[in-house]
SEFIZA-3560 file (N, C-alpha, C; in Angstrom, 3 decimals):
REM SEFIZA-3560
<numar><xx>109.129</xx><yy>-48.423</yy><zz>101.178</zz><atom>N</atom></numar>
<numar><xx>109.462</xx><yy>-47.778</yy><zz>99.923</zz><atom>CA</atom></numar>
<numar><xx>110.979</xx><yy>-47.615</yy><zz>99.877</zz><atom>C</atom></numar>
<numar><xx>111.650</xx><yy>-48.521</yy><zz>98.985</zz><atom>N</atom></numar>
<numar><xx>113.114</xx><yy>-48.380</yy><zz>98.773</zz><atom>CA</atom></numar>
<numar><xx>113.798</xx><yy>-46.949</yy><zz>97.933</zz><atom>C</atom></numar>
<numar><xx>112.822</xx><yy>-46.679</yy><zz>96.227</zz><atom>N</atom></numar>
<numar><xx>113.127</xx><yy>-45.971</yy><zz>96.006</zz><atom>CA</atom></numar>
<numar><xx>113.323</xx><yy>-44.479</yy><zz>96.195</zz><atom>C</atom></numar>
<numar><xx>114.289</xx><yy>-43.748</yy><zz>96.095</zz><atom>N</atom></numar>
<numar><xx>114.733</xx><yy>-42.558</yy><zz>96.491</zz><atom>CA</atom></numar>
<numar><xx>113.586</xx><yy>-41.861</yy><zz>96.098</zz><atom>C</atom></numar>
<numar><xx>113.527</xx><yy>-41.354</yy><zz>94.553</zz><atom>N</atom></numar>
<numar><xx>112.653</xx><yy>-40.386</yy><zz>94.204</zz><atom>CA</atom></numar>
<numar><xx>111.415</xx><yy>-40.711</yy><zz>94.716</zz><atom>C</atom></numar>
<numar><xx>110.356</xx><yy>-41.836</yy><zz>95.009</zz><atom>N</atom></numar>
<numar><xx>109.082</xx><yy>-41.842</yy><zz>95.599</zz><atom>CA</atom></numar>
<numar><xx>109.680</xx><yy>-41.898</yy><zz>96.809</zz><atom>C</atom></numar>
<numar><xx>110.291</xx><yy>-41.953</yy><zz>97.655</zz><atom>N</atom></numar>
<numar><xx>110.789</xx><yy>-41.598</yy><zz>98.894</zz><atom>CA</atom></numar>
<numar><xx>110.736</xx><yy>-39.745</yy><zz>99.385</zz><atom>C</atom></numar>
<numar><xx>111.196</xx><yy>-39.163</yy><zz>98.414</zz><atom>N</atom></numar>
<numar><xx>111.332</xx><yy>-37.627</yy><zz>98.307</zz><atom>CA</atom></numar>
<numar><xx>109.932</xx><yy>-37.555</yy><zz>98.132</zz><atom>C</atom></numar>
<numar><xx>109.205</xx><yy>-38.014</yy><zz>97.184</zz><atom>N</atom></numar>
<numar><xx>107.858</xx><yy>-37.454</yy><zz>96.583</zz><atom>CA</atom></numar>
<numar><xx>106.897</xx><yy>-37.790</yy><zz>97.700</zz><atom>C</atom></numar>
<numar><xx>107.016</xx><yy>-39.027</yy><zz>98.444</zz><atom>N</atom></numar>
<numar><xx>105.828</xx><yy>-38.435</yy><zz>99.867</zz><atom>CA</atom></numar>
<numar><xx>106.523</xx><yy>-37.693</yy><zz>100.650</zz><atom>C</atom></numar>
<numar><xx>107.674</xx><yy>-37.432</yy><zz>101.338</zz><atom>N</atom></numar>
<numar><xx>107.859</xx><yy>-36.420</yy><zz>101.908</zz><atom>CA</atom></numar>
<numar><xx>107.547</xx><yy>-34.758</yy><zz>101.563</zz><atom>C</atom></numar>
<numar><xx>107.540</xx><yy>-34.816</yy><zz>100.024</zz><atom>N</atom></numar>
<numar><xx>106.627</xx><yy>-33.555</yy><zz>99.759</zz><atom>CA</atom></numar>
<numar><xx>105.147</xx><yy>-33.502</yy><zz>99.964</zz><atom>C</atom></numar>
<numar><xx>104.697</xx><yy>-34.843</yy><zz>99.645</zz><atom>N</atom></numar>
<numar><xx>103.571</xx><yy>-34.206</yy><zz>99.557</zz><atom>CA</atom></numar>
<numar><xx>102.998</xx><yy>-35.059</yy><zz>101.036</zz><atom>C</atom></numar>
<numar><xx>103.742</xx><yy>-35.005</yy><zz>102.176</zz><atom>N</atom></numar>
<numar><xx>102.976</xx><yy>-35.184</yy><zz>103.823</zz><atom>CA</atom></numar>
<numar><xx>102.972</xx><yy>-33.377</yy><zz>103.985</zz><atom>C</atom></numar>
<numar><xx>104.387</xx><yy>-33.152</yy><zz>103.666</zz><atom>N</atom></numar>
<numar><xx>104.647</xx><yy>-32.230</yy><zz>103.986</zz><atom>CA</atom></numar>
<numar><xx>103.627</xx><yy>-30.716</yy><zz>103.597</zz><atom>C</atom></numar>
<numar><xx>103.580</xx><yy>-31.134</yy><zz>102.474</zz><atom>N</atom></numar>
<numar><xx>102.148</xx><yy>-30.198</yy><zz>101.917</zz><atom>CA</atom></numar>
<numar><xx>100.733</xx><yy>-30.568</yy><zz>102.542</zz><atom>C</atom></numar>
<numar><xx>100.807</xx><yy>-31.029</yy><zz>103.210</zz><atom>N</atom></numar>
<numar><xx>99.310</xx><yy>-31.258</yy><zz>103.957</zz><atom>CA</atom></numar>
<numar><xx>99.563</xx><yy>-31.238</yy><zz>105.682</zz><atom>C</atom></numar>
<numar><xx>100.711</xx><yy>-31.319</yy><zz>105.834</zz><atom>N</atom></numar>
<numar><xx>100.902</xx><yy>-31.639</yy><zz>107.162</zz><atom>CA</atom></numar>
<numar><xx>102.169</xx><yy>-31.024</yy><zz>107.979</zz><atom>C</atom></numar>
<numar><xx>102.579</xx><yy>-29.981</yy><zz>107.109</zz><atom>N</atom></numar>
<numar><xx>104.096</xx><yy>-29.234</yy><zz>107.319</zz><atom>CA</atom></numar>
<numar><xx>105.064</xx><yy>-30.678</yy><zz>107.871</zz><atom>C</atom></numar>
<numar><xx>105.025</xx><yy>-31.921</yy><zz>107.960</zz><atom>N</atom></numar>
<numar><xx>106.142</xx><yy>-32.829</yy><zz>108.571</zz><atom>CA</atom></numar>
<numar><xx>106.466</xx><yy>-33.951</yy><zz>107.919</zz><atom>C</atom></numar>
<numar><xx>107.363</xx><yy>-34.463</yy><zz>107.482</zz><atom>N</atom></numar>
<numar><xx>108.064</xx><yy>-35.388</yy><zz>106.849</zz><atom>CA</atom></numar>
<numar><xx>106.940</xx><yy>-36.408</yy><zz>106.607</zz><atom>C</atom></numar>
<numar><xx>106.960</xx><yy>-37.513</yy><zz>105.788</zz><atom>N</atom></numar>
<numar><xx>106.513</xx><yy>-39.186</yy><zz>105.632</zz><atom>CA</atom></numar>
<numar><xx>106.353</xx><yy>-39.599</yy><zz>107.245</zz><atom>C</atom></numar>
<numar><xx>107.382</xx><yy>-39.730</yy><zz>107.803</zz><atom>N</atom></numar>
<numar><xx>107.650</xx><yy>-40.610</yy><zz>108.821</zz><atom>CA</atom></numar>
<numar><xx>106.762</xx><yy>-39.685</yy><zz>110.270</zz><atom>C</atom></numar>
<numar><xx>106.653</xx><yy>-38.374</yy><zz>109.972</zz><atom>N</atom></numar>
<numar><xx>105.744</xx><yy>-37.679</yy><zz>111.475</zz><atom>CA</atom></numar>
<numar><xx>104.379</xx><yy>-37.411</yy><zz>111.066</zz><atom>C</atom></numar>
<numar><xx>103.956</xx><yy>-37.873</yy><zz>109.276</zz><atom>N</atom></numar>
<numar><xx>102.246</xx><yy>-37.976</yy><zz>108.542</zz><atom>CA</atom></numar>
<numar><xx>101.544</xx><yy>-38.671</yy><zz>108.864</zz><atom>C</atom></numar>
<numar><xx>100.320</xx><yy>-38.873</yy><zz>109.270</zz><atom>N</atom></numar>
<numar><xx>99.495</xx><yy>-39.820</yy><zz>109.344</zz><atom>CA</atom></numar>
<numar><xx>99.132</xx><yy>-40.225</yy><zz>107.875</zz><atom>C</atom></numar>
<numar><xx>99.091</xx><yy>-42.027</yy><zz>107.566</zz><atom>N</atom></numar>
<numar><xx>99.112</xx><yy>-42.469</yy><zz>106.298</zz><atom>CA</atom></numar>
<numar><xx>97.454</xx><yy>-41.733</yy><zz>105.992</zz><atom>C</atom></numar>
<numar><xx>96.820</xx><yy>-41.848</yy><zz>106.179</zz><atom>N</atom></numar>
<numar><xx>95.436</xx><yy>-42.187</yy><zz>105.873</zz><atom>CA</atom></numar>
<numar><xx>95.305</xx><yy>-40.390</yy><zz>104.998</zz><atom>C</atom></numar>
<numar><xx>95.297</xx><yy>-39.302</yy><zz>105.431</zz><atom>N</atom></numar>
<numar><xx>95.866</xx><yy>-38.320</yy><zz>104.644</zz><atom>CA</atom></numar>
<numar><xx>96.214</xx><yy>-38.374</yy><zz>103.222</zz><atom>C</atom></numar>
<numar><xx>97.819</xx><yy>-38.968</yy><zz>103.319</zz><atom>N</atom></numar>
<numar><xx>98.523</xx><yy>-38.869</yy><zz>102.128</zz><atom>CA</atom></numar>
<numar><xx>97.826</xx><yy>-39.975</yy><zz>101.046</zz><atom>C</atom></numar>
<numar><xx>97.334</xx><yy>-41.576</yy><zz>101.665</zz><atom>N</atom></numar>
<numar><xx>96.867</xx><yy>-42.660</yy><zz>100.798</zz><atom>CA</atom></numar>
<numar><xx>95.821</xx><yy>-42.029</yy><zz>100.390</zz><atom>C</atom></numar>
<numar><xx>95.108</xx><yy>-41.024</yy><zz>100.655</zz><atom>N</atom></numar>
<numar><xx>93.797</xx><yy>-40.263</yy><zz>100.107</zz><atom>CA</atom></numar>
<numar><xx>93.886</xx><yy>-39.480</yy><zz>99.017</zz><atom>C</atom></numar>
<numar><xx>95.218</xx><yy>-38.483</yy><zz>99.716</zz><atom>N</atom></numar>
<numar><xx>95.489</xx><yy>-37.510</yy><zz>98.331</zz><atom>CA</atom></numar>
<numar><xx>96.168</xx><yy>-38.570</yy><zz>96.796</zz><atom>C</atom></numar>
<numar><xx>96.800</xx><yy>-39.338</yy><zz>97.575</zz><atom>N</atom></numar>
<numar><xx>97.517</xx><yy>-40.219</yy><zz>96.427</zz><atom>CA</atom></numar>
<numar><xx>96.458</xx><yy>-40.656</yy><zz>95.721</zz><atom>C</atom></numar>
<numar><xx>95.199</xx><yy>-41.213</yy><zz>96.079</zz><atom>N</atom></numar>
<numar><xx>94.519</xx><yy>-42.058</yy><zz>95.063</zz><atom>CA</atom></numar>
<numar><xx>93.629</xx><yy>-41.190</yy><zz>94.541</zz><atom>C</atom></numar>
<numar><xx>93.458</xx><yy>-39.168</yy><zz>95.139</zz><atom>N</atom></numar>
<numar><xx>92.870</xx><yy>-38.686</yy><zz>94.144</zz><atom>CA</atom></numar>
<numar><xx>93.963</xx><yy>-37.902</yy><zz>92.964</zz><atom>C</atom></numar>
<numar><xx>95.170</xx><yy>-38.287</yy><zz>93.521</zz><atom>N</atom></numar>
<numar><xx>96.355</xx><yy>-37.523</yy><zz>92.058</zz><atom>CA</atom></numar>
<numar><xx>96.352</xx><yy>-38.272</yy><zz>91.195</zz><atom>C</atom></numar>
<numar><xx>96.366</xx><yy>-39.886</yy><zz>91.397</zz><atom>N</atom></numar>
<numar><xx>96.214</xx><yy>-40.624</yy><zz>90.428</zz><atom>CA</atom></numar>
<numar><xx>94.728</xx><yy>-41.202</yy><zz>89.521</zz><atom>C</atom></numar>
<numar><xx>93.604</xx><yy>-40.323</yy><zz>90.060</zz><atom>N</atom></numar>
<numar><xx>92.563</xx><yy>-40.748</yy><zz>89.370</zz><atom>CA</atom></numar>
<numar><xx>92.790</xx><yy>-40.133</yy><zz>87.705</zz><atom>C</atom></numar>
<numar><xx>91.812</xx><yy>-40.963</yy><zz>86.806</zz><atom>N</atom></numar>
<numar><xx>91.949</xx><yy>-40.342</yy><zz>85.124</zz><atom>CA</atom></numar>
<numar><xx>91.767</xx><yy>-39.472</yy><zz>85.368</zz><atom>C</atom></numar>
<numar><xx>92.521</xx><yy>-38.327</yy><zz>84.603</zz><atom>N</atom></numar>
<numar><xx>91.733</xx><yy>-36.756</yy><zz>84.270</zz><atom>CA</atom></numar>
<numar><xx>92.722</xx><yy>-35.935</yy><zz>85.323</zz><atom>C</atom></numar>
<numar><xx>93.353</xx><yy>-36.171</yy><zz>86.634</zz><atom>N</atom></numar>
<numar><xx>93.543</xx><yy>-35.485</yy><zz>87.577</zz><atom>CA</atom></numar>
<numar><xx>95.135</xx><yy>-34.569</yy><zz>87.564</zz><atom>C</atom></numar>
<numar><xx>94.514</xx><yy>-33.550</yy><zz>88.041</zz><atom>N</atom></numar>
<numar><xx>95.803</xx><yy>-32.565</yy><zz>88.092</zz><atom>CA</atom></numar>
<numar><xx>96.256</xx><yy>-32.575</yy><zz>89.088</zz><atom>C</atom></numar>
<numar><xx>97.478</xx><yy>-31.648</yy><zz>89.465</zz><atom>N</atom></numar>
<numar><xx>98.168</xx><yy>-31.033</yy><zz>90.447</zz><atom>CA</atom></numar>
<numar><xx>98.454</xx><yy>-29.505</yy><zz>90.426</zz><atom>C</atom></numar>
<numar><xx>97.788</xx><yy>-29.065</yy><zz>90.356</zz><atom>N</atom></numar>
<numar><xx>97.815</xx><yy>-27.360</yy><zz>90.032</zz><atom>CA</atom></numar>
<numar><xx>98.309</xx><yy>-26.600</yy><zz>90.843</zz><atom>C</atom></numar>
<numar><xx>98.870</xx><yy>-25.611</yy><zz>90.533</zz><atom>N</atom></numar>
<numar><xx>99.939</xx><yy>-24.554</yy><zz>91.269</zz><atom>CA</atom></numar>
<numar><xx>99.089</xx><yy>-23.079</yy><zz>91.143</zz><atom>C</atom></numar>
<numar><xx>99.221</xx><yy>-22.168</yy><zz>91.902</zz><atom>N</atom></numar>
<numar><xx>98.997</xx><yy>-20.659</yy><zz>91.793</zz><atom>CA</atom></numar>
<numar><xx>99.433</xx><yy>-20.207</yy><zz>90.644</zz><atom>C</atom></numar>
<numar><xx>98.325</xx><yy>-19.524</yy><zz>89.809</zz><atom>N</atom></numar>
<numar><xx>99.390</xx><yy>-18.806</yy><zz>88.802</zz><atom>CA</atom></numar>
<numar><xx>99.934</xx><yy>-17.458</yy><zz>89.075</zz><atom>C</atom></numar>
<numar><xx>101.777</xx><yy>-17.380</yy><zz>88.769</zz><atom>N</atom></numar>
<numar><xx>102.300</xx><yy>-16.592</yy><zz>89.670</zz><atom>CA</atom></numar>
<numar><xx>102.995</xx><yy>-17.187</yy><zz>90.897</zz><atom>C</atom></numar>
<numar><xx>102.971</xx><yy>-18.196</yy><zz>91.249</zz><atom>N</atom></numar>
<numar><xx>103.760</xx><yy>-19.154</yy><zz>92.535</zz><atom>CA</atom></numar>
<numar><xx>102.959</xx><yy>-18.505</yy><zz>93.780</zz><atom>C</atom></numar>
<numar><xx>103.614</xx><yy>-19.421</yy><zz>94.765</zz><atom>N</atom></numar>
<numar><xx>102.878</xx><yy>-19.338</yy><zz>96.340</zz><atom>CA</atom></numar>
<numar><xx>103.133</xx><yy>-17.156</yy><zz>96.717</zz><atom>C</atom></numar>
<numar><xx>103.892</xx><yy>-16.915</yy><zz>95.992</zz><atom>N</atom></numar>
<numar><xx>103.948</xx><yy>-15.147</yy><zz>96.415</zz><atom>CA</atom></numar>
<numar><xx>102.759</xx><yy>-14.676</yy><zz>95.681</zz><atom>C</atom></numar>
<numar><xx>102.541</xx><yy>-14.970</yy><zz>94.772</zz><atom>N</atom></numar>
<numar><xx>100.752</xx><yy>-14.404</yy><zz>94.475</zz><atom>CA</atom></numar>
<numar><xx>99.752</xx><yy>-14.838</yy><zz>95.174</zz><atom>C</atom></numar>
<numar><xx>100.006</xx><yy>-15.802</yy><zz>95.578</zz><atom>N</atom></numar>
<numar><xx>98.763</xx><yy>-16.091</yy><zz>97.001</zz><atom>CA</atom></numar>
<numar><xx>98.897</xx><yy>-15.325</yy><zz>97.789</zz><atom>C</atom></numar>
<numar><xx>100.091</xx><yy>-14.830</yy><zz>98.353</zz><atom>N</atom></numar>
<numar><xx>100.271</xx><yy>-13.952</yy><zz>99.630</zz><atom>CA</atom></numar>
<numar><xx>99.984</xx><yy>-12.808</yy><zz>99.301</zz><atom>C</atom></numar>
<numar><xx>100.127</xx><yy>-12.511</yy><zz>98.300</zz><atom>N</atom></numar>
<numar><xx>100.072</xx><yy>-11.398</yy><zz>97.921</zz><atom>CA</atom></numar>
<numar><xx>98.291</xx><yy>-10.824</yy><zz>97.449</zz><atom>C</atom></numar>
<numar><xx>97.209</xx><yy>-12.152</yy><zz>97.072</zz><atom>N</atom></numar>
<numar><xx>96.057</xx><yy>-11.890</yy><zz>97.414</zz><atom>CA</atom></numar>
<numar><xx>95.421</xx><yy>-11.856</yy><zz>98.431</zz><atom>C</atom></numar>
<numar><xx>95.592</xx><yy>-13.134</yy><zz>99.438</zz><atom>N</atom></numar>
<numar><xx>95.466</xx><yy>-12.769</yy><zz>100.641</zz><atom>CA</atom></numar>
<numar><xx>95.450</xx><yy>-11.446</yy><zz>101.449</zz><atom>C</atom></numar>
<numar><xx>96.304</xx><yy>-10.552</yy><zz>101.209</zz><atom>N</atom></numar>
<numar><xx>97.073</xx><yy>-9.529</yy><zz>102.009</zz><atom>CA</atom></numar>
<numar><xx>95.969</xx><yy>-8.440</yy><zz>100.986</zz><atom>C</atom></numar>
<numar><xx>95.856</xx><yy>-8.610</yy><zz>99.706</zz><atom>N</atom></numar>
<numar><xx>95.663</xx><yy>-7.344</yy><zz>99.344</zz><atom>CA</atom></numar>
<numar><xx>93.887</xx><yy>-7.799</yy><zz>99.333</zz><atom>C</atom></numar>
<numar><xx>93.150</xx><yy>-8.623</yy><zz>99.492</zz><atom>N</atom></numar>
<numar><xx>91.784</xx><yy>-9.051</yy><zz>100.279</zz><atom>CA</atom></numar>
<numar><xx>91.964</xx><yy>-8.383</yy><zz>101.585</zz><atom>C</atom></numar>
<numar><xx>92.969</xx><yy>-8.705</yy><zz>102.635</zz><atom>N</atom></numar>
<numar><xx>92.862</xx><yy>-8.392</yy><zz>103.981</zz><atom>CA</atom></numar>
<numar><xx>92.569</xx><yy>-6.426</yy><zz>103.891</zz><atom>C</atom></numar>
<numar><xx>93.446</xx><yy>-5.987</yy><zz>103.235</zz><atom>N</atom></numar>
<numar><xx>93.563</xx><yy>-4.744</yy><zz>103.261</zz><atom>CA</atom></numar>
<numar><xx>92.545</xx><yy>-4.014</yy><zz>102.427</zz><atom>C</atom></numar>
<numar><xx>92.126</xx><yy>-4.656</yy><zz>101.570</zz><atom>N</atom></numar>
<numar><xx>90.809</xx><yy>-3.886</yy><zz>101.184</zz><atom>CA</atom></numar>
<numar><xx>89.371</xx><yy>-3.743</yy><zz>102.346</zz><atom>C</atom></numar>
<numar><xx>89.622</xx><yy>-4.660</yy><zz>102.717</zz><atom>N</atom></numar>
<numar><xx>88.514</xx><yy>-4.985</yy><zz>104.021</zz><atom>CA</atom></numar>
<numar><xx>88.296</xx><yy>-4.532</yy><zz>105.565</zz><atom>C</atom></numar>
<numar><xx>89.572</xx><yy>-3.333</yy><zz>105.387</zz><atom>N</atom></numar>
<numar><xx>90.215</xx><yy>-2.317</yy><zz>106.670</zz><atom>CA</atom></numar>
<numar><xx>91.054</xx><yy>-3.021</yy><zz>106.786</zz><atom>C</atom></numar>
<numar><xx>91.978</xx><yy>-4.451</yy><zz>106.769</zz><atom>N</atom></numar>
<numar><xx>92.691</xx><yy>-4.813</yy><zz>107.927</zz><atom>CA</atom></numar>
<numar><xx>94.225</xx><yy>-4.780</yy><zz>107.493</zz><atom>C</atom></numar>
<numar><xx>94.869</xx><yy>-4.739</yy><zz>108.707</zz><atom>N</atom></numar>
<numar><xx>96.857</xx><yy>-4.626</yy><zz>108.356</zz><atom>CA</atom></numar>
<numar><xx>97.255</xx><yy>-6.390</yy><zz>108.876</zz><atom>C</atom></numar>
<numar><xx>97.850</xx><yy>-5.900</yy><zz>107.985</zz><atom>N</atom></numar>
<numar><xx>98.915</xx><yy>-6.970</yy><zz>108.048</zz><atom>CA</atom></numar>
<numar><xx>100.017</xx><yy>-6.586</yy><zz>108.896</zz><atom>C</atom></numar>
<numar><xx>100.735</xx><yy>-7.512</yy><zz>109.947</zz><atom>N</atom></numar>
<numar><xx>101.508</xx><yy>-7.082</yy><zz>110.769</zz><atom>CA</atom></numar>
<numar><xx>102.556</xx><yy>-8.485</yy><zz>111.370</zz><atom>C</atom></numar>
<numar><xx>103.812</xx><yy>-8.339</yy><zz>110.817</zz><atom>N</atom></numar>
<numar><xx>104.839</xx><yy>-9.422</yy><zz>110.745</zz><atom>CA</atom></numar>
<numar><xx>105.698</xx><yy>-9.257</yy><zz>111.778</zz><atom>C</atom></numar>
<numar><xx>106.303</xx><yy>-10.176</yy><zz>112.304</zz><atom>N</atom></numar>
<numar><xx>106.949</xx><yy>-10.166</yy><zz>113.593</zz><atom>CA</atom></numar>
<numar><xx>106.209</xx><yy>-9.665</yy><zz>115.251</zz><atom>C</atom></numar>
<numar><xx>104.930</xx><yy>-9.939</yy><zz>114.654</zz><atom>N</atom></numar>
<numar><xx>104.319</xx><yy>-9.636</yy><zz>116.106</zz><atom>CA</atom></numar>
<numar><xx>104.095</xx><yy>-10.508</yy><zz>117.326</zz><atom>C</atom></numar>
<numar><xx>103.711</xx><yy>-10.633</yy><zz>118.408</zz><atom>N</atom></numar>
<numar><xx>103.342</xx><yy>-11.674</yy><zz>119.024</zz><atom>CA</atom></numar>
<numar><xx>101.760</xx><yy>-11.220</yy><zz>119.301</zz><atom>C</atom></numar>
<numar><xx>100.935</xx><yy>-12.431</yy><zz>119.170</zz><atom>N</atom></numar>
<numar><xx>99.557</xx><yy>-12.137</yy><zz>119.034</zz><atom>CA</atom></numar>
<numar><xx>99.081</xx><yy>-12.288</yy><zz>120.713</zz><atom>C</atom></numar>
<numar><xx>98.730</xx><yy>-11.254</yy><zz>121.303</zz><atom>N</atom></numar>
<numar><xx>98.329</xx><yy>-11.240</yy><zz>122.575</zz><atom>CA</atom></numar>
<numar><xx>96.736</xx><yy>-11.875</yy><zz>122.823</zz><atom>C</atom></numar>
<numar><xx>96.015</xx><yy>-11.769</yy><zz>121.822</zz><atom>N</atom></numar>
<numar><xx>94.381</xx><yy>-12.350</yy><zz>121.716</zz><atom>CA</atom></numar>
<numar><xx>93.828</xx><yy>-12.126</yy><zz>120.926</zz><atom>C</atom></numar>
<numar><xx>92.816</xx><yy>-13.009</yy><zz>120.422</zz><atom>N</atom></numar>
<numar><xx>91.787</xx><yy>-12.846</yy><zz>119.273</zz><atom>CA</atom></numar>
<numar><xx>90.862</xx><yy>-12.063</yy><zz>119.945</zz><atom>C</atom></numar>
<numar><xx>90.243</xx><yy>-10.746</yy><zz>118.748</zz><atom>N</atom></numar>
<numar><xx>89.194</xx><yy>-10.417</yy><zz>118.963</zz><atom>CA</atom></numar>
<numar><xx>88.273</xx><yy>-11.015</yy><zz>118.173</zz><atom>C</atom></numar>
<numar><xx>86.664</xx><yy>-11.401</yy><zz>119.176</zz><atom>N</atom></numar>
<numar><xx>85.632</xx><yy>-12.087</yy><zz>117.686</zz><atom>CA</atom></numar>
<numar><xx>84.260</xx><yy>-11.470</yy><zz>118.046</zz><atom>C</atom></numar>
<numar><xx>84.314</xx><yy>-10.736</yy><zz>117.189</zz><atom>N</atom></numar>
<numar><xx>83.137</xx><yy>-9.555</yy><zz>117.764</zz><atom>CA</atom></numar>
<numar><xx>81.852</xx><yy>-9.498</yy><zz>116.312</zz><atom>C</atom></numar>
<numar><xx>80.745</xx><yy>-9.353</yy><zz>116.428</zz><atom>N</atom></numar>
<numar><xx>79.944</xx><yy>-9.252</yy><zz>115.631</zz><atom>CA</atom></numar>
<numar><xx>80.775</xx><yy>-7.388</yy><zz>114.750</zz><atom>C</atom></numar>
<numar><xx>80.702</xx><yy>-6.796</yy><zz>114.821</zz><atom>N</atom></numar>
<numar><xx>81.399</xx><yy>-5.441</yy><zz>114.138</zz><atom>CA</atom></numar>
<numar><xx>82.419</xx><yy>-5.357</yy><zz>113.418</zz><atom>C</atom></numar>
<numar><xx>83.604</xx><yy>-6.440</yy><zz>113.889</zz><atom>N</atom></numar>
<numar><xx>84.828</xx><yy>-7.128</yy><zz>113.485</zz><atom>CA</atom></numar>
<numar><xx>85.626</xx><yy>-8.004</yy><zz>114.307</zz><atom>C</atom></numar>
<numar><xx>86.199</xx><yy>-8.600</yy><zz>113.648</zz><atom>N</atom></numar>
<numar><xx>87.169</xx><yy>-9.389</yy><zz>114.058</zz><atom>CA</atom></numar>
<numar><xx>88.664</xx><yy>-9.375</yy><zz>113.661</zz><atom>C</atom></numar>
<numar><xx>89.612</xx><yy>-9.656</yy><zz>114.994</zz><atom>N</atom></numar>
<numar><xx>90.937</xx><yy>-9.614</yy><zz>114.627</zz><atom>CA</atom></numar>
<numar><xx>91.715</xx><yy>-9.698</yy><zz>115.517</zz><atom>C</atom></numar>
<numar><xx>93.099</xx><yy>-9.637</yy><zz>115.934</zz><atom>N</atom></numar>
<numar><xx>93.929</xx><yy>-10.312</yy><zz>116.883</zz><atom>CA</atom></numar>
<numar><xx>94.861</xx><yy>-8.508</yy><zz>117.124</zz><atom>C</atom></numar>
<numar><xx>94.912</xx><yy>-8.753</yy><zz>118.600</zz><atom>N</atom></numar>
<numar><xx>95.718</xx><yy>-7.707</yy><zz>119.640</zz><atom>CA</atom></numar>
<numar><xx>97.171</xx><yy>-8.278</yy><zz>119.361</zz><atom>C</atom></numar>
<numar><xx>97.851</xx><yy>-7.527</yy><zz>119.122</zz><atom>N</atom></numar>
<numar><xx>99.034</xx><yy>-7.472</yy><zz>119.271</zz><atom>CA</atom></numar>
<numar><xx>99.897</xx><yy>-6.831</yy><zz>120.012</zz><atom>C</atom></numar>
<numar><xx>101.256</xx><yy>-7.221</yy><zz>120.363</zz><atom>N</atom></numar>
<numar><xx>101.991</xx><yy>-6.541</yy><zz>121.075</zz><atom>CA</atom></numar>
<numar><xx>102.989</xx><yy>-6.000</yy><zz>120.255</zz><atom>C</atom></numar>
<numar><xx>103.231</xx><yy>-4.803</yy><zz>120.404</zz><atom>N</atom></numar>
<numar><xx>104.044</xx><yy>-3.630</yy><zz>119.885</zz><atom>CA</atom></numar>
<numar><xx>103.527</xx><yy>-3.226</yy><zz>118.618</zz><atom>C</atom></numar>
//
């Protein structure tokens, strides 16, 4: 692929499936999503509200359900218990 802009445009979208560039994606992935973006009829849809309203449901699901949210931690172990489940942290 010579051109720039489809050059940029799989690196977004490996990257959206695979956090890593074109060149560290496995093709078979991206040639999949590609031939379902381009089927008739097909979208590309976004959160309404951007990726911070996702986090922001996520988090406010987690917390209705007892659980905290907790940033900068290091996760010492999963707990997976029939009663609940959830990860030990340190500090």
């Amino acid at each position: 692929v010579h051109d720039a802009f489809v050059r940029k445009w799989f690196d977004y979208l490996s990257f959206a499936l695979s956090g890593l560039d074109a060149a560290h994606t496995q093709a078979a992935p991206v040639a999949y999503t590609m031939g379902d973006l381009h089927k008739r009829g097909a979208l590309l849809d976004y959160p309404m509200g951007g990726m911070g309203a996702l986090v922001d449901a996520l988090v406010d699901g987690l917390e209705r359900h007892g659980g905290t949210l907790r940033v900068k931690r290091r996760v010492e172990s999963f707990v997976l218990e029939e009663e609940g489940n959830g990860a030990r942290c340190r500090g």
